[in-house]
One Martini backbone bead per residue (centre of mass of N, CA, C, O) as a GRO file, in nm:
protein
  462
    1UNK     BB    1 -13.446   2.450  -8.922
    2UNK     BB    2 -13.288   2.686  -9.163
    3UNK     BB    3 -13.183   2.838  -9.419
    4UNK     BB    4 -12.931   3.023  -9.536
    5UNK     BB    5 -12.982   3.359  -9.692
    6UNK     BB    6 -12.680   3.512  -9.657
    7UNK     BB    7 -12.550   3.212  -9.794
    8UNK     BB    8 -12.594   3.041 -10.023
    9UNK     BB    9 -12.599   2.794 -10.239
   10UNK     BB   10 -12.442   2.807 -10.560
   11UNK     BB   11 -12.219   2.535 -10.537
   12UNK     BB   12 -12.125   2.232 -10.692
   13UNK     BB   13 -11.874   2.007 -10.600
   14UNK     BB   14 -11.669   1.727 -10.699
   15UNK     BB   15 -11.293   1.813 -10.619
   16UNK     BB   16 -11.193   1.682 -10.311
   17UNK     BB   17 -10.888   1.475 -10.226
   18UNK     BB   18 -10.944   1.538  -9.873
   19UNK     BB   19 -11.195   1.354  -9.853
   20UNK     BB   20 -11.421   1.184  -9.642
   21UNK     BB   21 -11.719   0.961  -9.475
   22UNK     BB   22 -11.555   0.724  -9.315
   23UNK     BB   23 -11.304   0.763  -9.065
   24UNK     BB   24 -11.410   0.504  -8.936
   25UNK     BB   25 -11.259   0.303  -9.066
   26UNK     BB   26 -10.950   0.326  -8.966
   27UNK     BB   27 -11.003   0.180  -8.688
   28UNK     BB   28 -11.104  -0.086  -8.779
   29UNK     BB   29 -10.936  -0.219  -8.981
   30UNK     BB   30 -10.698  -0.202  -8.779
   31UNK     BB   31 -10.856  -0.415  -8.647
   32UNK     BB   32 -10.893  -0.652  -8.850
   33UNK     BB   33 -10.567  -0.633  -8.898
   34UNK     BB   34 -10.507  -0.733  -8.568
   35UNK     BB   35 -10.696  -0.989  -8.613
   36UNK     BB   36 -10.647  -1.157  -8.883
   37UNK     BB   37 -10.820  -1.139  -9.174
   38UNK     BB   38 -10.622  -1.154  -9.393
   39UNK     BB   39 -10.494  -1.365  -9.313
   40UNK     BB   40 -10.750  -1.574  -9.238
   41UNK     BB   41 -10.808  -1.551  -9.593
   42UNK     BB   42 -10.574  -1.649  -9.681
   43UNK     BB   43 -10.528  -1.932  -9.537
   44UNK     BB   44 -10.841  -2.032  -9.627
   45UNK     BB   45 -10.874  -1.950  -9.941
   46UNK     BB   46 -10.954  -2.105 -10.240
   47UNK     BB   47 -10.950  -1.978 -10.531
   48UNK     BB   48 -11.014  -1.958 -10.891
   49UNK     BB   49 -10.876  -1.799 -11.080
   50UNK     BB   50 -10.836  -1.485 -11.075
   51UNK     BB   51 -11.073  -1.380 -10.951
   52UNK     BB   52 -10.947  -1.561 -10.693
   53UNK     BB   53 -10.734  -1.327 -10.628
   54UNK     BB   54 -10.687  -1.180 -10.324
   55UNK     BB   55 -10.930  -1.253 -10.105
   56UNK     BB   56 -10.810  -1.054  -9.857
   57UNK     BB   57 -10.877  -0.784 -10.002
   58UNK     BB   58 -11.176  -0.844 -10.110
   59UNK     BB   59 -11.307  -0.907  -9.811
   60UNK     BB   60 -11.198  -0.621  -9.715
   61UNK     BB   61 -11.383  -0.456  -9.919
   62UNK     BB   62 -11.670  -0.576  -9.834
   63UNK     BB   63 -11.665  -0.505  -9.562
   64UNK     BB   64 -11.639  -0.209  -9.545
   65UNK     BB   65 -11.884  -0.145  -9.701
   66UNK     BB   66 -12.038  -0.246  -9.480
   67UNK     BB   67 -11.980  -0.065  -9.258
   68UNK     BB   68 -12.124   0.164  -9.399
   69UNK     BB   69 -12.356   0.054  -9.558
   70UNK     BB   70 -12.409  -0.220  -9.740
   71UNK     BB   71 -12.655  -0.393  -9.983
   72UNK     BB   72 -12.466  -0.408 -10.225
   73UNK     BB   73 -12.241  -0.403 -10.463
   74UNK     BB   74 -12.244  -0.084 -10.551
   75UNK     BB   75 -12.206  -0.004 -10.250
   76UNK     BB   76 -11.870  -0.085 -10.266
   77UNK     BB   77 -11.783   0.195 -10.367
   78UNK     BB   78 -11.713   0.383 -10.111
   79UNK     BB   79 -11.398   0.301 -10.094
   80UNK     BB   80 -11.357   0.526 -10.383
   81UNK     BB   81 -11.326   0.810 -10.247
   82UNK     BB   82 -11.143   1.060 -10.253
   83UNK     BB   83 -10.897   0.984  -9.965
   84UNK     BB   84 -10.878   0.662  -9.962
   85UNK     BB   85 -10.630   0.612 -10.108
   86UNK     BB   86 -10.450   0.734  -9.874
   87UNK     BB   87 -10.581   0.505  -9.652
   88UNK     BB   88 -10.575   0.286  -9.876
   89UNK     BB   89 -10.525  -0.034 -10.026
   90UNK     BB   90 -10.672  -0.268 -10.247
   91UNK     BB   91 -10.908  -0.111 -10.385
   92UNK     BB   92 -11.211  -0.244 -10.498
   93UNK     BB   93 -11.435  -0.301 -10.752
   94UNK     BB   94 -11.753  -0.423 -10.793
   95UNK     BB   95 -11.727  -0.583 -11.030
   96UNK     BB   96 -11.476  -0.748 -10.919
   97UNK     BB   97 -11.677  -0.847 -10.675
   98UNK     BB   98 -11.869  -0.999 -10.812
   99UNK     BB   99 -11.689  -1.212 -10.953
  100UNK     BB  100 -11.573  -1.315 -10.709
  101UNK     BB  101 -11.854  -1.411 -10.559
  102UNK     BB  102 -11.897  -1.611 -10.806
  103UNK     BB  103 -11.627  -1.822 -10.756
  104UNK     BB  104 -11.798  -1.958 -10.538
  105UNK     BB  105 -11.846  -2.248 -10.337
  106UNK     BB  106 -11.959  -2.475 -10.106
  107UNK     BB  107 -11.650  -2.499 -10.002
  108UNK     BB  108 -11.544  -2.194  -9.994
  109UNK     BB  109 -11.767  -2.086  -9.761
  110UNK     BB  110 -11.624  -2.285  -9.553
  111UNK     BB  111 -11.357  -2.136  -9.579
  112UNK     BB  112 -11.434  -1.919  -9.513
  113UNK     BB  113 -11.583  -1.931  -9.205
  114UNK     BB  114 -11.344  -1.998  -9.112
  115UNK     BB  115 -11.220  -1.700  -9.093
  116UNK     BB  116 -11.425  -1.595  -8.916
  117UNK     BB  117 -11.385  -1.729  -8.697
  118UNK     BB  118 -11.098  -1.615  -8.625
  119UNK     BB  119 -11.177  -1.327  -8.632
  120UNK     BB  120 -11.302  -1.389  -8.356
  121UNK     BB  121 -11.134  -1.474  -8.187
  122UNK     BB  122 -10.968  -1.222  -8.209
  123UNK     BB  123 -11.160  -1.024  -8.097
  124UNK     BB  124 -11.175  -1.162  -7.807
  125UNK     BB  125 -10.881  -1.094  -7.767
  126UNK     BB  126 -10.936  -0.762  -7.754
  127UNK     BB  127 -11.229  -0.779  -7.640
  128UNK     BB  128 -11.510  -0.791  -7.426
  129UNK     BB  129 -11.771  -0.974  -7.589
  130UNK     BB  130 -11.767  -1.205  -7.311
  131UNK     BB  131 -11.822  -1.154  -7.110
  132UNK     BB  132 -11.896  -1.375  -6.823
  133UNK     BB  133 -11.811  -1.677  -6.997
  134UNK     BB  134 -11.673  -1.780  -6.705
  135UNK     BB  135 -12.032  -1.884  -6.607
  136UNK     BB  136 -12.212  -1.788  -6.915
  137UNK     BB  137 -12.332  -1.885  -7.267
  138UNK     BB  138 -12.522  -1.819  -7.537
  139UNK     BB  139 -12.663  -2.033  -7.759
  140UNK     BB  140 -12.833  -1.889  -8.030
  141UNK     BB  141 -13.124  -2.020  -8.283
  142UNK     BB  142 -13.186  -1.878  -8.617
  143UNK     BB  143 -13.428  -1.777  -8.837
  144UNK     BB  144 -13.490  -1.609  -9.174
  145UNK     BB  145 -13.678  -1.431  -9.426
  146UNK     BB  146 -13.540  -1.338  -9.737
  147UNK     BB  147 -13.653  -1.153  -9.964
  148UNK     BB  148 -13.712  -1.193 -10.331
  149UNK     BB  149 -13.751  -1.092 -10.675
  150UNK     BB  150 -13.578  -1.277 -10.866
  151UNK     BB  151 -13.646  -1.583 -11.010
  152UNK     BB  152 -13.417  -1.651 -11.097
  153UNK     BB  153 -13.250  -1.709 -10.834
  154UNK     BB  154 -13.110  -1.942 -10.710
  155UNK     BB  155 -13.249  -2.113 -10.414
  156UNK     BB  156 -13.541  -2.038 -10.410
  157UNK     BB  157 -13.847  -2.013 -10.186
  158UNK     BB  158 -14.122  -2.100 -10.036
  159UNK     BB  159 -14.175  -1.941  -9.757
  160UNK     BB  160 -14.232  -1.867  -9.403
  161UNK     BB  161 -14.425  -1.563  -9.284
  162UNK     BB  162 -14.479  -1.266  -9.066
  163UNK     BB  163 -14.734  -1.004  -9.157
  164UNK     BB  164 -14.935  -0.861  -8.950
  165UNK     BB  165 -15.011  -1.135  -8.816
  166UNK     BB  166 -14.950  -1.328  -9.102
  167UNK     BB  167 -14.946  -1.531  -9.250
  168UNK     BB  168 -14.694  -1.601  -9.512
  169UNK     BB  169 -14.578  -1.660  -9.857
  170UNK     BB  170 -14.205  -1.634  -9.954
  171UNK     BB  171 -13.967  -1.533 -10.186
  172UNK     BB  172 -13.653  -1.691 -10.080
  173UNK     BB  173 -13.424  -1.678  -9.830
  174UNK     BB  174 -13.286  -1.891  -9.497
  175UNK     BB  175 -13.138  -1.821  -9.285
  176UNK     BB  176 -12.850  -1.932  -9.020
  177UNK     BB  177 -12.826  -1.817  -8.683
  178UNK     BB  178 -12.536  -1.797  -8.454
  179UNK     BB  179 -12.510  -1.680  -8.140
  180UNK     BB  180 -12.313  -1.496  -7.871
  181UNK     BB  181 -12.352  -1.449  -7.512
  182UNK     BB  182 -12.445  -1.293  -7.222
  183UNK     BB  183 -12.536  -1.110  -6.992
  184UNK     BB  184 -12.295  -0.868  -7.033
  185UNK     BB  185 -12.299  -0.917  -7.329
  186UNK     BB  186 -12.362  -0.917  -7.667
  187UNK     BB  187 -12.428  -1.005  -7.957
  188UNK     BB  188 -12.265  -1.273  -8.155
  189UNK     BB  189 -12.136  -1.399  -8.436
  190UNK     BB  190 -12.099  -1.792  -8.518
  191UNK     BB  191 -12.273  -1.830  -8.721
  192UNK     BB  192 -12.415  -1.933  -9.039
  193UNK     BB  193 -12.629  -2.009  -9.308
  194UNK     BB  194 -12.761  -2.083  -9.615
  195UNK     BB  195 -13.110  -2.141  -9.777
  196UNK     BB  196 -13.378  -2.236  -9.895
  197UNK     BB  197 -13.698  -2.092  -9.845
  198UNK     BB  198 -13.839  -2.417  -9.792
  199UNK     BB  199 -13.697  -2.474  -9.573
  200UNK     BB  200 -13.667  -2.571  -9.249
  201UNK     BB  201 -13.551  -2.428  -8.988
  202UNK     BB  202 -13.376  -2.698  -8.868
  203UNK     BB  203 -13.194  -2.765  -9.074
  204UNK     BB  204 -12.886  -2.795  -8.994
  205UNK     BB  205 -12.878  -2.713  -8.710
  206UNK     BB  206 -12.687  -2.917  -8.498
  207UNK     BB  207 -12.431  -2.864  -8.670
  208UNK     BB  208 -12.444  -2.547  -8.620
  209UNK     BB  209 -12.414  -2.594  -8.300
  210UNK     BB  210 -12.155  -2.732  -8.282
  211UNK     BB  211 -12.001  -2.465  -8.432
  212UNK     BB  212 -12.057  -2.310  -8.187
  213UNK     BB  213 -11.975  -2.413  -7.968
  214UNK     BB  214 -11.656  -2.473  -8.063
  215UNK     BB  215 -11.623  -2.161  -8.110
  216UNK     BB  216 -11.686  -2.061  -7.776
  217UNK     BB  217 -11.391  -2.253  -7.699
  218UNK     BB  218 -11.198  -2.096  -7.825
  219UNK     BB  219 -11.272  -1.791  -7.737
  220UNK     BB  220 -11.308  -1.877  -7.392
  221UNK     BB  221 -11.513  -2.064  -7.308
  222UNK     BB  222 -11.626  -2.185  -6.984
  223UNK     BB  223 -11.901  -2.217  -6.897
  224UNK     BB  224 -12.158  -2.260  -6.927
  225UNK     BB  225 -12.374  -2.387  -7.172
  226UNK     BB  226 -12.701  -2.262  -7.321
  227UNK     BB  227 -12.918  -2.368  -7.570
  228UNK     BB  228 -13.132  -2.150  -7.735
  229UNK     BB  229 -13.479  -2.195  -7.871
  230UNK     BB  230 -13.728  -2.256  -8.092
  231UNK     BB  231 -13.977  -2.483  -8.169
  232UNK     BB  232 -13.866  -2.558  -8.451
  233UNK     BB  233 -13.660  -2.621  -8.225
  234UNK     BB  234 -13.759  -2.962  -8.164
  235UNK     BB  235 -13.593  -3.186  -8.178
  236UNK     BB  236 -13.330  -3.457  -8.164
  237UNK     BB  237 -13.079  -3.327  -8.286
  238UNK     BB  238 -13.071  -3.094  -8.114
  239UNK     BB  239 -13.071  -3.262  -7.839
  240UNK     BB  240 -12.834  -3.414  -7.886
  241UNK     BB  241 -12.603  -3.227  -7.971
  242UNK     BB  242 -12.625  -3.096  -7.652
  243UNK     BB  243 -12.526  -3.394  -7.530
  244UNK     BB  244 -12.301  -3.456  -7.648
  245UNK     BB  245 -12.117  -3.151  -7.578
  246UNK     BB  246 -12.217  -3.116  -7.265
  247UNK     BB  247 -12.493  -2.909  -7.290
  248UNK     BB  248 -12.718  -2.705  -7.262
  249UNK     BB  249 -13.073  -2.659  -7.284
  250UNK     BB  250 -13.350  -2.440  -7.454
  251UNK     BB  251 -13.665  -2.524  -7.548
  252UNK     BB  252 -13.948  -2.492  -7.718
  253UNK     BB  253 -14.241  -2.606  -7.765
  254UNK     BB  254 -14.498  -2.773  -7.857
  255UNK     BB  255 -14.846  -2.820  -7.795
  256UNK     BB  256 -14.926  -3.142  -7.751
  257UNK     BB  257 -15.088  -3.332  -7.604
  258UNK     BB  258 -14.852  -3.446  -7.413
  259UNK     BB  259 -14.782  -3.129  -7.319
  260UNK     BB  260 -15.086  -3.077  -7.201
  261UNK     BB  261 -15.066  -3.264  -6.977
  262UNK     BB  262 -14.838  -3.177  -6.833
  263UNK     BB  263 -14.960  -2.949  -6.762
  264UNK     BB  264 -15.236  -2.995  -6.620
  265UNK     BB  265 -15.081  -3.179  -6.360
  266UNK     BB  266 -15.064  -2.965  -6.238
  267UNK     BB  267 -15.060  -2.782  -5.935
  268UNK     BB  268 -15.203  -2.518  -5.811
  269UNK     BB  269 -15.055  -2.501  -5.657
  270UNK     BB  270 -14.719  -2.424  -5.825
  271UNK     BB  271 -14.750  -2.213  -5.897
  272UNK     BB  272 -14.629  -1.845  -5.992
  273UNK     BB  273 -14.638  -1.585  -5.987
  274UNK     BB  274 -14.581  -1.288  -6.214
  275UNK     BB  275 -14.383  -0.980  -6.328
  276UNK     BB  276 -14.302  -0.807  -6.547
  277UNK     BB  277 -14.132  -0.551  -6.654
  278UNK     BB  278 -14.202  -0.617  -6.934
  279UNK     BB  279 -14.386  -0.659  -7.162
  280UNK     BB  280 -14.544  -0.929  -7.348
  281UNK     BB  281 -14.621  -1.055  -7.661
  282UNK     BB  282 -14.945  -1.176  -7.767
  283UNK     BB  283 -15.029  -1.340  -8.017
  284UNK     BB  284 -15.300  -1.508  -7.961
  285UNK     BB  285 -15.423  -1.215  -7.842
  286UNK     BB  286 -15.321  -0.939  -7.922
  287UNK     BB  287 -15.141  -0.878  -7.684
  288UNK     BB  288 -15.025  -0.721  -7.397
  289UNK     BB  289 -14.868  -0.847  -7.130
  290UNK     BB  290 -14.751  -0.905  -6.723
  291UNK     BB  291 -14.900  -1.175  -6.624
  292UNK     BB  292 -14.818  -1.463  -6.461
  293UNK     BB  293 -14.744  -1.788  -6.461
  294UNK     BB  294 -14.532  -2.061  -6.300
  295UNK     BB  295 -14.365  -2.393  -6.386
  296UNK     BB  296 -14.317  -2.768  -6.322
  297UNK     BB  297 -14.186  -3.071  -6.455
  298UNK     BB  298 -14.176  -3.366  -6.563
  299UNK     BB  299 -13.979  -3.491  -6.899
  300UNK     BB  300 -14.027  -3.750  -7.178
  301UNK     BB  301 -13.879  -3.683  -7.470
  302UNK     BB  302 -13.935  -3.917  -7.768
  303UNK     BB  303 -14.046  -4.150  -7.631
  304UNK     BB  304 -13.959  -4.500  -7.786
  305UNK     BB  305 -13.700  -4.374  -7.808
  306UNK     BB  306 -13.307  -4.328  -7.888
  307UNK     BB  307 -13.381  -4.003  -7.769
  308UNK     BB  308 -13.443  -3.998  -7.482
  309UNK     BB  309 -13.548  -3.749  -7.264
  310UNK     BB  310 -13.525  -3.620  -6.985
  311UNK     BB  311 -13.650  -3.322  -6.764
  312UNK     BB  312 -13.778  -2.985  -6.787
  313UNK     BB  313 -14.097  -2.846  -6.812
  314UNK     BB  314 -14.125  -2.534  -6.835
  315UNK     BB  315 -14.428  -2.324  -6.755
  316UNK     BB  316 -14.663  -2.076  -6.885
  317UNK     BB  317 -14.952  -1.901  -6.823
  318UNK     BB  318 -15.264  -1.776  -6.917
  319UNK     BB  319 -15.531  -1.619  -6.926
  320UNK     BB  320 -15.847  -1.720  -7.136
  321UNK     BB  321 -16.043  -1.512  -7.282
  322UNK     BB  322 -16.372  -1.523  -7.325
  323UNK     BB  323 -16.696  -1.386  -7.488
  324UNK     BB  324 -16.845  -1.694  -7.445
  325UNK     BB  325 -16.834  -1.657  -7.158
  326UNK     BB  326 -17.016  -1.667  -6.874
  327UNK     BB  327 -17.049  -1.516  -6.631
  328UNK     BB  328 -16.846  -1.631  -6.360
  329UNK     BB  329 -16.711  -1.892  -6.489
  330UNK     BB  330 -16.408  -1.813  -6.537
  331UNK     BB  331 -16.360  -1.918  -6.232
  332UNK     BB  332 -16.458  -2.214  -6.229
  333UNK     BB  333 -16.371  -2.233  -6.563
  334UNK     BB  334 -16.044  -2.200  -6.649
  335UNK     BB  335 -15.854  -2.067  -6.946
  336UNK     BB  336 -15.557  -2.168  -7.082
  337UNK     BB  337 -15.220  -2.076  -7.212
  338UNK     BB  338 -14.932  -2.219  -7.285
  339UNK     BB  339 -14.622  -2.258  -7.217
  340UNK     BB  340 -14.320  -2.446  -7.318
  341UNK     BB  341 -14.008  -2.561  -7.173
  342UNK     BB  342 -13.741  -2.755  -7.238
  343UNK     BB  343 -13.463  -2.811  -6.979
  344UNK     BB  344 -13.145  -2.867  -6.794
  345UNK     BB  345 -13.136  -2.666  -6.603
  346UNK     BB  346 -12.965  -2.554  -6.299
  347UNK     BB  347 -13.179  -2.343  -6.279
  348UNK     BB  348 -13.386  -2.215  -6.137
  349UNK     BB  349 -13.745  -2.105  -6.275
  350UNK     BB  350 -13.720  -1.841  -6.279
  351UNK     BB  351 -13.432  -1.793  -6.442
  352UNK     BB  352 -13.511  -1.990  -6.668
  353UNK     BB  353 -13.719  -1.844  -6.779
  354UNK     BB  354 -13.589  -1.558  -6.809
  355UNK     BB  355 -13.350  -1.691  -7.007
  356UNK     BB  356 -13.542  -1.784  -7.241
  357UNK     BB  357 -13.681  -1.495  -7.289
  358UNK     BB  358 -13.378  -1.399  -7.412
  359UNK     BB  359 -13.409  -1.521  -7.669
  360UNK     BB  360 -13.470  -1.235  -7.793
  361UNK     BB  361 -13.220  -1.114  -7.919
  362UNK     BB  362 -13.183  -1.243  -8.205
  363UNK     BB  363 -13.374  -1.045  -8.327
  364UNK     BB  364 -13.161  -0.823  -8.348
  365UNK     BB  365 -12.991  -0.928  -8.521
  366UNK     BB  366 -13.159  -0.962  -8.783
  367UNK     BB  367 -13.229  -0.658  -8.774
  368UNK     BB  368 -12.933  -0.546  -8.835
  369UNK     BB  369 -12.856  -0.727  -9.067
  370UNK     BB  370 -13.134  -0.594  -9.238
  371UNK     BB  371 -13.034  -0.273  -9.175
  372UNK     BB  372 -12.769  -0.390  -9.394
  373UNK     BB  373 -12.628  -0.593  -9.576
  374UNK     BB  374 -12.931  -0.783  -9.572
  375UNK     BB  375 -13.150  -0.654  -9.706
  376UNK     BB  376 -12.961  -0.789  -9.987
  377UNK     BB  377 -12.933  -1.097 -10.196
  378UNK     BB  378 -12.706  -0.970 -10.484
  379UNK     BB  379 -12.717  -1.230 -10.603
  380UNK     BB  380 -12.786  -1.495 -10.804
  381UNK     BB  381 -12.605  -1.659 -10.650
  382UNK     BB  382 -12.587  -1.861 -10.409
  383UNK     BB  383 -12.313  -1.875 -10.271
  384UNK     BB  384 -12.283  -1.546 -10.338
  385UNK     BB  385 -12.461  -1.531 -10.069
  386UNK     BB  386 -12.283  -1.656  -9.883
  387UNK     BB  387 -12.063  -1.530  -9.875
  388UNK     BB  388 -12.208  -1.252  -9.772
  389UNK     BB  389 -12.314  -1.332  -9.494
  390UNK     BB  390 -12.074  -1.377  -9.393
  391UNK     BB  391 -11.964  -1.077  -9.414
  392UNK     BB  392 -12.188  -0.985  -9.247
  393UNK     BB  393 -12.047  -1.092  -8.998
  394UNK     BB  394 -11.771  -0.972  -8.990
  395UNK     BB  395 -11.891  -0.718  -8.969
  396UNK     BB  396 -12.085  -0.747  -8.688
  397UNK     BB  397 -11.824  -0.795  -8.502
  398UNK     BB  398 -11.676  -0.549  -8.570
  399UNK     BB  399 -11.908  -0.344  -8.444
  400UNK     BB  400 -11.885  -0.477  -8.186
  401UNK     BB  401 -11.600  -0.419  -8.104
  402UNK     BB  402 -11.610  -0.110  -8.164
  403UNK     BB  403 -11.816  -0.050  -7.906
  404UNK     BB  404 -11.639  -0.169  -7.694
  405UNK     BB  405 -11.412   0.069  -7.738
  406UNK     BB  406 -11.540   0.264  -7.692
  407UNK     BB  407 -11.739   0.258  -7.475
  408UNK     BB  408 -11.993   0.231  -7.300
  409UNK     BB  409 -12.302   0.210  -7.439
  410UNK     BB  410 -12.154   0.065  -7.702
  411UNK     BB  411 -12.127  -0.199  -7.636
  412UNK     BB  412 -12.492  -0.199  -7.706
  413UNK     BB  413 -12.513  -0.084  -7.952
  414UNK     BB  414 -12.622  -0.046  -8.231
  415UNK     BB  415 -12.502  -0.101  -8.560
  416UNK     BB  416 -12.660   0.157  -8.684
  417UNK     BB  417 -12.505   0.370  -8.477
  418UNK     BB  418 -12.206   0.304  -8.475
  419UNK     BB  419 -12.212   0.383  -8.805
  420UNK     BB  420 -12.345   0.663  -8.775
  421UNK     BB  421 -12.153   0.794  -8.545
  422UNK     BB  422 -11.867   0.687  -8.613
  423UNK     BB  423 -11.784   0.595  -8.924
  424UNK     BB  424 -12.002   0.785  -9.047
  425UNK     BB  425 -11.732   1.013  -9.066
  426UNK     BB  426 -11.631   1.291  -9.157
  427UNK     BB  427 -11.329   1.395  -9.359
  428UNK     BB  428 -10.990   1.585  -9.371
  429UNK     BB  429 -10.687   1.533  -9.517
  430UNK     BB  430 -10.362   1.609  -9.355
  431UNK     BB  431 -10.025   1.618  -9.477
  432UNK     BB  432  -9.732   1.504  -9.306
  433UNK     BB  433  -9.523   1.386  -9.451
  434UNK     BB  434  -9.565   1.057  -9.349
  435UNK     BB  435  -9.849   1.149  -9.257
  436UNK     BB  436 -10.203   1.169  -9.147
  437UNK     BB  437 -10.450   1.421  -9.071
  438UNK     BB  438 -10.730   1.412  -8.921
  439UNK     BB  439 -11.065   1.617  -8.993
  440UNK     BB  440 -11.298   1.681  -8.814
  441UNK     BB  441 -11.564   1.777  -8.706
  442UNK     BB  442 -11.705   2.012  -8.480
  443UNK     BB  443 -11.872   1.935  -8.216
  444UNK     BB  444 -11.922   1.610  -8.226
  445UNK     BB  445 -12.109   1.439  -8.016
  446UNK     BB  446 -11.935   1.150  -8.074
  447UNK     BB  447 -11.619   1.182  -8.000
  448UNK     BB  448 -11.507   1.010  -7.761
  449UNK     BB  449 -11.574   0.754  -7.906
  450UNK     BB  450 -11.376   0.792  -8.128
  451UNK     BB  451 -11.102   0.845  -7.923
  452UNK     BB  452 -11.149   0.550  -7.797
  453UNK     BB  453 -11.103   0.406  -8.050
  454UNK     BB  454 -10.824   0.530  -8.177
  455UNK     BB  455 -10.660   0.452  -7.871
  456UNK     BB  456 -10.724   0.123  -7.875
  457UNK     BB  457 -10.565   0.083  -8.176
  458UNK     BB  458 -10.381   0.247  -8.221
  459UNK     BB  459 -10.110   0.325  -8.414
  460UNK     BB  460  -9.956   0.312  -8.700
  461UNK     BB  461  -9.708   0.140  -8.791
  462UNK     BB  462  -9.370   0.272  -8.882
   0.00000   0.00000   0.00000
């Protein structure tokens, strides 16, 4: 692609009020809008003093300049350029939306919340997010390290993370994430919650499992529900949780001797070869798997205590290559690596190891996530931090319900893509007596997807 010379660029001029960058703001928002957004942010939110008034328009414009990518306070400006005032009212600047966001504490965060939950239950309403759940579906439960680089900023700590293969802490905070997802339909965010930089992963786990559960079972999820963690959360009231509630669990252990013995007990007749269709990537190894053995034992998890749990314990071994062993040896005397999973699944051996290693999905929402609002978390206080992941949860299941409207593989793609691709298109408003005529770009290559989601939204009510 080549600039033309025989008509080049001479003026720039920002001056035209029938132009917009997001035109597909109107049809999610509208989505947003019928599935009762403002509704249940009037209802559930009480902030005090002006700053907190009409905080269903103020979540509403937050959540919209997140749907277009934004990750500062300053980039939800985006709503307020050219033509949006003719699609948009009571569209707030970034001052009044800082101000609004300082004055949550850690009980409005809960009020909000309350307000995600709702707006997900009309989501799973209104498209198929949870497709075959009436089978089968799973809470996935995962922590992650967002750096800040802030110093006042209220309740940061130095937390663990891995950068190129290497432990590091780093200074931030720790959000702790719960979706749901199905065999068939891809995870949406079922809860919150942020937490000082050196949390523990597991910390307030189980409270925030429970809310994941409750939230699936109003959503309309009939079928099994099954608990999927890594290592981190494996402790006793994560799987009392899972037991109170009586759903299934899938939790990674740690191999400490009494895992290790579980395994080794195992006899070599039992193993069963596997192999990935993708290969699989081994820290330990620093590199890339795709052949394992599998297996399982019973075992009784946290034994001498009010928390003992039987179940089943499968394993997965791998040989482990020593370079320091006489040629032939590792034949008579092999060395494996272990991975085992605690696990009450009612599925076959092979069906449950491979649908708790599909429990790496949570890795791309949280990737997700910080490809969009969570880049930064924008503010010095610390609960207005917790309302902003809020925030940022409620822009990407709206992502999600309207990739799902757009119809065919938008169902499955990045909110990234679907960001790129449908909400950020340009368009020139045409009015026309009491209606406004949108005007996209011609030949946009992801025309049908627009017209599938604009058309499964309906016309504004007359």
């Amino acid at each position: 692609m080549r600039l033309r010379h025989d008509a080049p660029v001479g003026r720039v001029t920002f001056d035209d009020p029938n132009l917009v960058s997001c035109a597909g703001l109107v049809p999610v928002m509208r989505l947003a809008q019928d599935v009762g957004l403002h509704d249940a942010v009037a209802d559930r939110v009480r902030l005090p003093t002006d700053k907190g008034a009409n905080p269903a328009g103020k979540v509403a414009t937050i959540v919209a300049g997140m749907l277009t990518g934004a990750d500062s306070i300053d980039d939800l400006d985006v709503a307020r350029h050219g033509g949006m005032r003719s699609l948009f009212t009571s569209v707030y600047a970034p001052s009044t939306l800082g101000s609004f966001l300082r004055t949550f504490t850690h009980g409005h965060v809960r009020q909000l919340q309350a307000a995600a939950r709702d707006i997900l239950i009309g989501l799973t309403g209104r498209a198929s997010l949870l497709a075959g759940a009436d089978t089968l579906c799973f809470v996935d439960i995962d922590s992650m390290l967002r750096r800040v680089y802030g110093k006042q900023k209220q309740g940061i700590g130095f937390g663990h993370a891995k950068v190129g293969g290497y432990n590091v802490y780093l200074r931030g905070y720790n959000p702790l994430i719960a979706t749901l997802s199905t065999p068939l339909a891809a995870s949406v965010i079922a809860a919150t919650r942020l937490r000082s930089g050196n949390a523990g992963s597991a910390r307030g786990a189980a409270s925030m499992i429970t809310e994941a559960i409750t939230t699936a079972r109003l959503c309309g999820v009939t079928g099994e529900i099954v608990v999927r963690a890594d290592s981190a959360f494996y402790t006793k009231t994560v799987i009392s949780a899972c037991r109170r509630r009586q759903v299934r669990f899938s939790v990674t252990t740690r191999i400490d001797a009494k895992i290790r013995a579980a395994c080794e007990s195992i006899a070599d007749d039992e193993w069963i070869d596997i192999k990935y269709p993708q290969a699989v990537w081994d820290d330990d190894a620093g590199r890339w798997i795709s052949d394992a053995q599998i297996a399982e034992a019973t075992y009784t998890a946290f034994a001498g205590t009010r928390h003992a749990i039987t179940a089943r314990l499968i394993v997965r071994r791998i040989r482990r290559d020593d370079p320091t062993q006489t040629p032939g040896q590792e034949e008579l005397v092999p060395a494996y690596r272990y991975h085992a999973v605690f696990t009450d699944s009612p599925y076959t051996l092979l069906q449950a190891e491979a649908q708790h290693r599909q429990h790496a999905i949570i890795e791309q929402v949280n990737a997700d996530l910080i490809a969009g609002a969570l880049a930064h978390l924008p503010s010095g206080h610390f609960s207005a931090n917790d309302a902003w992941l809020t925030c940022a949860a409620i822009a990407h299941n709206l992502t999600r319900a309207a990739g799902h409207l757009a119809a065919g593989a938008w169902s499955t793609a990045r909110p990234a893509t679907i960001r790129t691709r449908i909400i950020n298109v340009a368009a020139r408003l045409a009015h026309h007596a009491r209606t406004i005529h949108l005007h996209l770009p011609e030949h946009w290559p992801w025309q049908a997807a627009f017209d599938n989601l604009h058309t499964a939204i309906g016309p504004a009510p007359g």
